[in-house]
C-alpha positions as CSV (number, residue, x, y, z in Angstrom):
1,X,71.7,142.4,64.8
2,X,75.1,143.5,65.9
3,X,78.6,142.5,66.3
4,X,80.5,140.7,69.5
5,X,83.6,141.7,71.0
6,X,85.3,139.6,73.5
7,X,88.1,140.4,75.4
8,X,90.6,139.2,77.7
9,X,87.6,136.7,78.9
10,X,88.8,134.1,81.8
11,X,85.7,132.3,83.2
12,X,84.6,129.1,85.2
13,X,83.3,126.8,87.6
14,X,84.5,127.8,90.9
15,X,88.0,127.7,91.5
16,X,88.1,125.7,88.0
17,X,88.9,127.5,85.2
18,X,87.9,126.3,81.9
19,X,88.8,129.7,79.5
20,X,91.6,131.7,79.7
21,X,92.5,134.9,77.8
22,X,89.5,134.7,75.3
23,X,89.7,137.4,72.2
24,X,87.3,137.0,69.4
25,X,85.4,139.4,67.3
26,X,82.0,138.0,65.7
27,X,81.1,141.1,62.8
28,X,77.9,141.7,62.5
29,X,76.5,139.3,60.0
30,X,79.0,136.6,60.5
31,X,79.1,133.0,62.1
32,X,82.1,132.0,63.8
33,X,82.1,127.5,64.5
34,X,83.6,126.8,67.9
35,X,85.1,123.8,67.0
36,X,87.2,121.7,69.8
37,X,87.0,118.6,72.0
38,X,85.0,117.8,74.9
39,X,86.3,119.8,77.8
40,X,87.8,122.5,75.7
41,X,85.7,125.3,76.6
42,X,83.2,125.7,74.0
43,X,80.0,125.9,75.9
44,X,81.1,127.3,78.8
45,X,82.0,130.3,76.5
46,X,78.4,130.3,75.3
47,X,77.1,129.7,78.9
48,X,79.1,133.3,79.6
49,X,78.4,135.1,76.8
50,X,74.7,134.6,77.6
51,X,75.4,135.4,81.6
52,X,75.1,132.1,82.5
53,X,77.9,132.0,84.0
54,X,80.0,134.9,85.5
55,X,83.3,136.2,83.8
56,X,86.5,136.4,86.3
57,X,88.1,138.7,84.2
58,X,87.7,140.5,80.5
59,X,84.7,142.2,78.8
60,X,82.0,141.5,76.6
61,X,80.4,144.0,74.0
62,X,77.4,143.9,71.8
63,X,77.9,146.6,69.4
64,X,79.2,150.2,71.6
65,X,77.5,148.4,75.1
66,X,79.4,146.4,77.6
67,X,77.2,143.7,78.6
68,X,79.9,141.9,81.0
69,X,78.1,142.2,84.0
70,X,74.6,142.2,83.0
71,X,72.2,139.2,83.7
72,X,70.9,137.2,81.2
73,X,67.4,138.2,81.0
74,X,68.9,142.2,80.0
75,X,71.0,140.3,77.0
76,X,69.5,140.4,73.6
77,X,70.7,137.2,73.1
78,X,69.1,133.7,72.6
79,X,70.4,129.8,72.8
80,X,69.3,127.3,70.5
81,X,70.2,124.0,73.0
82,X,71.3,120.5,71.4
83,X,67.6,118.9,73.6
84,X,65.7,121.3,71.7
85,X,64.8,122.9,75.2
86,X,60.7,123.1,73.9
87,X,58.0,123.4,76.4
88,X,56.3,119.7,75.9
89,X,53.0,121.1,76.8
90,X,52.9,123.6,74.4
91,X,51.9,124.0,70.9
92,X,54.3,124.8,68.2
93,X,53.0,128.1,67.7
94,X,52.9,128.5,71.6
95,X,56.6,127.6,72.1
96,X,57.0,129.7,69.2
97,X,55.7,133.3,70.8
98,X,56.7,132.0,74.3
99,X,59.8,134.9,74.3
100,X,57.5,137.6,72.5
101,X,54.7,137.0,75.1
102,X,57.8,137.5,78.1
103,X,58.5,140.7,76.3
104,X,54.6,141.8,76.5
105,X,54.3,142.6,72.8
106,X,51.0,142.9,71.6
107,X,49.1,139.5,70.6
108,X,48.2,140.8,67.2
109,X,52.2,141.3,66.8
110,X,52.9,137.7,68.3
111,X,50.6,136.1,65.8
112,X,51.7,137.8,62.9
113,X,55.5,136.9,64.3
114,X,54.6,133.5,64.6
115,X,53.0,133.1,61.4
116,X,56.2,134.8,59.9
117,X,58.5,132.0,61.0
118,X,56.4,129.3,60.5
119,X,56.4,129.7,57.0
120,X,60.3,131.2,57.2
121,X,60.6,127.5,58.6
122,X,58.6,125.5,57.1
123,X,56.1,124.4,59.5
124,X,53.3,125.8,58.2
125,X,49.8,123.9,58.7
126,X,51.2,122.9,61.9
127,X,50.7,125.5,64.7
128,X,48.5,123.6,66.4
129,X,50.4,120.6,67.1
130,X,52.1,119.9,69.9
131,X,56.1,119.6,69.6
132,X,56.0,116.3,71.7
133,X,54.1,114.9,68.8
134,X,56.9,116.4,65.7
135,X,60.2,114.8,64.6
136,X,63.6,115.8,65.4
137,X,63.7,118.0,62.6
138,X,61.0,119.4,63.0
139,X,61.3,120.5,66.9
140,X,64.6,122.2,66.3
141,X,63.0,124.4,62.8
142,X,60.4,125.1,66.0
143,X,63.6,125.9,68.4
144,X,65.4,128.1,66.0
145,X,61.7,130.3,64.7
146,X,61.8,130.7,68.8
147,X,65.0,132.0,68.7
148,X,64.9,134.0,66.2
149,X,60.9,135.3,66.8
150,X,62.7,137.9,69.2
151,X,64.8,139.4,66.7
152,X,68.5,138.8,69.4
153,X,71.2,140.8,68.9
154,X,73.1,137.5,69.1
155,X,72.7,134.0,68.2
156,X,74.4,131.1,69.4
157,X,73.7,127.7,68.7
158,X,75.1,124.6,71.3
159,X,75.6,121.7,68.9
160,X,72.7,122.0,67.4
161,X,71.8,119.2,65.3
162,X,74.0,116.4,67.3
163,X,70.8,114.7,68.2
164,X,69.4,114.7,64.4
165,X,69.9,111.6,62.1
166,X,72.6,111.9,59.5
167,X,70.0,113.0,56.5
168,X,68.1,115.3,58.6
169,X,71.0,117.0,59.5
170,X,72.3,117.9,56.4
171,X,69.1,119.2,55.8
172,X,68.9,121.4,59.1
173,X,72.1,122.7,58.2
174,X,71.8,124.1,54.9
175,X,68.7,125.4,56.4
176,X,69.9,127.3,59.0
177,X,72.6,128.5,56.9
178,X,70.6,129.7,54.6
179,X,68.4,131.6,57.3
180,X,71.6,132.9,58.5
181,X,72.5,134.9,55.0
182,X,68.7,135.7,55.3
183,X,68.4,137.7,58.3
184,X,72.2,138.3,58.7
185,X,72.0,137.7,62.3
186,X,75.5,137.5,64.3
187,X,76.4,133.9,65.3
188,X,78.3,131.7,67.3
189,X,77.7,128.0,66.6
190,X,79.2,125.0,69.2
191,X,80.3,121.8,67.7
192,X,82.5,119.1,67.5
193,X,81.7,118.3,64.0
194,X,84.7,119.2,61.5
195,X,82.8,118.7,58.6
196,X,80.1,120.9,60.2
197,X,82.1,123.4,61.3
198,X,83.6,123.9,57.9
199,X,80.1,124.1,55.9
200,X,78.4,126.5,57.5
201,X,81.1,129.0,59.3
202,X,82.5,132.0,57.8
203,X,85.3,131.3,60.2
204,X,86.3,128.9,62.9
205,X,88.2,129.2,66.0
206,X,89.7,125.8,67.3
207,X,89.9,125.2,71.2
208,X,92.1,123.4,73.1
209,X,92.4,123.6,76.7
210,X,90.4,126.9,77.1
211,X,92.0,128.6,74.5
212,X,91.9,129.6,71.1
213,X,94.7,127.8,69.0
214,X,93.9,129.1,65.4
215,X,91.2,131.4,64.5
216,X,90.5,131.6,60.5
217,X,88.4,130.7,57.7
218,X,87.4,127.0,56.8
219,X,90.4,127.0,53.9
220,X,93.2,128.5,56.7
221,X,92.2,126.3,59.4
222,X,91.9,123.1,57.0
223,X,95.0,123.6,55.0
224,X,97.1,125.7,57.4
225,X,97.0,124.6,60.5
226,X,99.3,126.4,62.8
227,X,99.9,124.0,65.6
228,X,100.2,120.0,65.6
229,X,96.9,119.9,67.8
230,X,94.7,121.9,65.0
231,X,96.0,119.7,62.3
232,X,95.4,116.8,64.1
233,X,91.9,117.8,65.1
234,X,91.3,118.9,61.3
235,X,91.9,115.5,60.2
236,X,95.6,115.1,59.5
237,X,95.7,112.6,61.9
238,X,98.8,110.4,60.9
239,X,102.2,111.6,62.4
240,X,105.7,110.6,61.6
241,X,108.5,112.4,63.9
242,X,111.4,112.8,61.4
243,X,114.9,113.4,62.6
244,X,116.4,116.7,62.1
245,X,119.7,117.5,64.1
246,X,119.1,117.1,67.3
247,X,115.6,117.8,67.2
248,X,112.2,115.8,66.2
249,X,110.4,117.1,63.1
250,X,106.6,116.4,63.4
251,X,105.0,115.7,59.9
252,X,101.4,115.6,60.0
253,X,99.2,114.9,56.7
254,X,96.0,113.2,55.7
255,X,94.9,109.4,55.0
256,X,93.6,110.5,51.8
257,X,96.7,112.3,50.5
258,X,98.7,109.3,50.8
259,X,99.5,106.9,48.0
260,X,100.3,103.3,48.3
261,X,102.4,101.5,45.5
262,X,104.1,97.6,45.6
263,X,107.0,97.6,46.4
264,X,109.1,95.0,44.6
265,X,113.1,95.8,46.1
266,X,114.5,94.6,49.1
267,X,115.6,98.1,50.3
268,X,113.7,100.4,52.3
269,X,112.9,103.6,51.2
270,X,112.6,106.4,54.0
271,X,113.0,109.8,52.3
272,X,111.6,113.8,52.4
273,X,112.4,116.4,50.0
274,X,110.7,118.9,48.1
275,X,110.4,117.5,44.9
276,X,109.3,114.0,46.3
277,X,107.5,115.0,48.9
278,X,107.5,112.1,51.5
279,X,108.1,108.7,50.7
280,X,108.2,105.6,53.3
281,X,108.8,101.5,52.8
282,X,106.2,100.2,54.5
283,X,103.6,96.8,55.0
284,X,99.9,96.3,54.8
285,X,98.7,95.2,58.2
286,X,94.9,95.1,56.9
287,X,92.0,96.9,54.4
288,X,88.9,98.0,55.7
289,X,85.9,98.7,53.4
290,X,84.4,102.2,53.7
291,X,82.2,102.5,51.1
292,X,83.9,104.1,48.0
293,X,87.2,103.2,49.1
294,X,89.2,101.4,51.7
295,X,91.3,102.7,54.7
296,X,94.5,100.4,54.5
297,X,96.5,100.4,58.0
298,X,100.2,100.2,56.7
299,X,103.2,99.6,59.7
300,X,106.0,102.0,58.4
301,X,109.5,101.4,61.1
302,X,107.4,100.5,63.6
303,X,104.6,103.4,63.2
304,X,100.8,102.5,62.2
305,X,100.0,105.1,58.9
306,X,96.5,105.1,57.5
307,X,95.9,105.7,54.0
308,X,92.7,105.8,51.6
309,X,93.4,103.0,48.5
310,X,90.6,102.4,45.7
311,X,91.1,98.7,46.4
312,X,92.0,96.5,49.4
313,X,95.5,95.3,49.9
314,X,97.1,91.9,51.0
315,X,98.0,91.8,54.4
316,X,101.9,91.9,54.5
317,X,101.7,93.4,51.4
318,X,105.3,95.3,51.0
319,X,104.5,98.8,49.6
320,X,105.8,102.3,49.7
321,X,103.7,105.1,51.4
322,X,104.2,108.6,49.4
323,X,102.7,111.8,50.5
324,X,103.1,114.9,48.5
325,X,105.3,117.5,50.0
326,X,102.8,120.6,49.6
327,X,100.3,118.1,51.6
328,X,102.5,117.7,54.4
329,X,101.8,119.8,58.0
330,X,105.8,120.1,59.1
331,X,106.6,121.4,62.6
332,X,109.8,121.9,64.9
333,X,110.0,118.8,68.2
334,X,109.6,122.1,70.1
335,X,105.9,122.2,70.1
């Protein structure tokens, strides 16, 4: 395994471009989430990282070698696809060595590669079987021992588990977390999964519009965002723009960080300081159940706040919306 180095990277689909100005540095070892919406760049990155697509301008190192301009087949580098990508006609073990037998190493090596991963994936007793007749689970533990059967210099995953059900993916992700501190490979992994991105990355880089807006570990990017867009995307998804001289203060925070309380007086409460944090007269539109708790939409001046409340509230319910200060996201109207 080895480390990436991207730099300066602009790259896209004809006279489209989707990334501008890329810099990232993947040690070697680590697993950096690319973590965005739709459209933001995050697979076309992978697609020219693996030569899929051809870079306008910048470079791209493995290690001391500049691999910009190489094709894909002369890139140590595999892609574990969100369809699997498995050869239906093939058995497991088949699919398995498919990249081993491109690289014409030995059949006594293949087998003993295959078995290796097998068991490293837990699939033993079924290299036989086709993958056509395996569950979701199952196929990608077969996609990733593929992957990994070559021994790549790099590894990048394109939302891997988006088409697994909710247990199996937790299941698959642990796993291939776990294989990652195993084999210390380098990694890139593509998804639009916070909660994903946060588990398993060492770091995470947030995209937006082909860029990268914030690059840090799970605790940076979730509790200090840098831009409005990143703490929106990580889930402080209520805004209130607050007056301040002649400009707007945007104040971002989370549903769960606010705190709901009757309120009995006639006089509405709209306040911000340090010592109280964030406090805002308010009235329960409705209360909807989610599970442990219930997400109450509460109309403050005109703006619809959401906030997490251990029991349901009356509609027109008059209450007061607080929000710690150290739990607020505050920036200037001039982003």
């Amino acid at each position: 395994m080895t480390s990436l180095n991207i730099q300066g990277l602009c790259a896209g689909y004809g006279d489209k471009q989707i990334l501008s100005d890329i810099n990232l540095t993947v040690h070697q070892g680590e697993m950096i989430a690319l973590l965005g919406p739709s459209g933001c760049g995050k697979t076309t990155l992978l697609n020219a990282l693996c030569g899929f697509l051809p870079v306008s301008e910048g470079e791209i190192r493995f290690g001391d070698k500049n691999m910009t301009n190489l094709p894909a087949e002369k890139r140590n580098i595999t892609m574990v696809f969100q369809s699997y990508a498995l050869w239906p006609h093939m058995t497991v073990a088949q699919n398995i060595g498919y990249g081993l037998k491109v690289r014409k190493v030995p059949a006594q090596q293949i087998d003993q590669r295959i078995d290796e991963f097998l068991a490293i994936v837990n699939l033993e007793g079924l290299k036989d079987q086709k993958v056509t007749d395996l569950s979701g689970g199952q196929r990608q533990r077969v996609a990733l021992a593929r992957a990994l059967a070559i021994r790549p210099d790099i590894l990048v995953l394109d939302e891997p588990l988006s088409n697994l059900d909710a247990k199996v993916r937790l299941q698959v992700r642990h796993e291939i977390k776990s294989l990652q501190k195993q084999f210390g490979f380098t990694s890139l992994i593509v998804t639009h999964d916070q909660e994903e991105a946060l588990v398993m990355a060492d770091r995470i880089a947030v995209l937006n519009q082909g860029k990268i807006e914030q690059l840090g570990t799970s605790e940076e990017v979730y509790n200090q965002p840098k831009t409005p867009f990143v703490a929106d995307f990580m889930g402080a998804d209520n805004l209130v723009v607050w007056p301040e001289n002649s400009k707007g203060l945007q104040i971002y925070f989370r549903s769960e960080k606010a705190q709901l309380v009757e309120q009995n007086c006639e006089t509405p409460r709209r306040s911000l300081s340090e010592e109280n944090g964030l406090q805002l007269s308010g009235r329960v539109l409705q209360s909807a159940f989610f599970g442990h708790s219930y997400r109450v939409s509460v109309e403050c001046d005109g703006q619809l706040i959401q906030a997490i409340h251990p029991t349901p509230l009356e509609p027109d319910l008059n209450v007061l919306l607080r929000v710690p200060h150290h739990s607020l996201h505050m920036y200037s109207g001039q982003h």
